[in-house]
C-alpha positions as CSV (number, residue, x, y, z in Angstrom):
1,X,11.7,-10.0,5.0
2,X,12.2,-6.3,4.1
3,X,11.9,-4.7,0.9
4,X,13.0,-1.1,0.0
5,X,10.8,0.8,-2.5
6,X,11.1,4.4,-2.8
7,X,13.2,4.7,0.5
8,X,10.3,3.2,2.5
9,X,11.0,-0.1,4.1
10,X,8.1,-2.6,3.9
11,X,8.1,-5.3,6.6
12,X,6.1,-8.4,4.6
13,X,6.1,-10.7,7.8
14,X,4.0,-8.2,9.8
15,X,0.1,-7.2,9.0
16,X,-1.3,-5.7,12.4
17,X,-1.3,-9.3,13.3
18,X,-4.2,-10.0,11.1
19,X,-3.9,-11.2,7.3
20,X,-4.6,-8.0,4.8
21,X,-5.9,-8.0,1.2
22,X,-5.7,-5.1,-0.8
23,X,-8.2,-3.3,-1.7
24,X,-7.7,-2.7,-5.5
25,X,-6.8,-6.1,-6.6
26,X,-7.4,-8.7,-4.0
27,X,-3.9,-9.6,-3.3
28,X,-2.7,-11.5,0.1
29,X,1.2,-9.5,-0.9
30,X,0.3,-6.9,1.8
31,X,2.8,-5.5,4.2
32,X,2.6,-2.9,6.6
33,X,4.6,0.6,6.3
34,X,3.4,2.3,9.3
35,X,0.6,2.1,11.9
36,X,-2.7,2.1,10.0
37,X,-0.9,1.9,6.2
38,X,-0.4,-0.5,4.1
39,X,1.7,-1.2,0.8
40,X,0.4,-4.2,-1.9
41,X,3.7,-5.8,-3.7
42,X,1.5,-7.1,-6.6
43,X,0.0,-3.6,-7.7
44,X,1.9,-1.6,-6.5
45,X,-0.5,0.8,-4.1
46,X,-0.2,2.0,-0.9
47,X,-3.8,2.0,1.3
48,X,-5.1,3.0,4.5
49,X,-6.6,0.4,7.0
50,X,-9.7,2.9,7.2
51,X,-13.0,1.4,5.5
52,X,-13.6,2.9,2.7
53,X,-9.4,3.0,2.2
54,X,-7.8,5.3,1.0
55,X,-5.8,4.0,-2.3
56,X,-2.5,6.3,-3.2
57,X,-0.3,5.2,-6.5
58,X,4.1,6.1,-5.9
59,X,5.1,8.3,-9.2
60,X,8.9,7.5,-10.4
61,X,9.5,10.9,-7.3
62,X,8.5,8.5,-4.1
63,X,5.1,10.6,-4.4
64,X,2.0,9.4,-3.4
65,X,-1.2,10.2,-5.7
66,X,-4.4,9.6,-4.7
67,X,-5.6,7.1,-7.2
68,X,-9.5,8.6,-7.5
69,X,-7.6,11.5,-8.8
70,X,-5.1,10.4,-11.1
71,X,-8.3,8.1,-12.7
72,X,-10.4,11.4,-12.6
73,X,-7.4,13.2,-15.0
């Protein structure tokens, strides 16, 4: 299953072949955008695979904004 948000196509069926929860709100509604990021369907975040990850918010633009910056505004 694919979805489309901001013109980036989310594969839901595929994780790295491991099972992913997101770092910001525990959620198992992970899928993978590209090699080593990840996009969380029930918040809304994209994340890095890194430890610590890296946790970017999508403005209404496709943006991404670091979300330790957008909480530091």
């Amino acid at each position: 299953m694919a979805i489309l948000f901001s013109e980036v196509v989310v594969d839901m069926t595929e994780c790295d072949g491991g099972s992913w929860s997101c770092p910001r709100c525990g959620s198992g509604a992970v899928g993978r955008i590209s090699t080593g990021r990840y996009y969380c369907h029930d918040c809304c975040v994209e994340f890095t695979g890194r430890s610590p990850a890296e946790i970017y918010s999508i403005d209404d633009e496709g943006n991404l904004i670091s979300v330790d910056e957008k909480e530091t505004e």
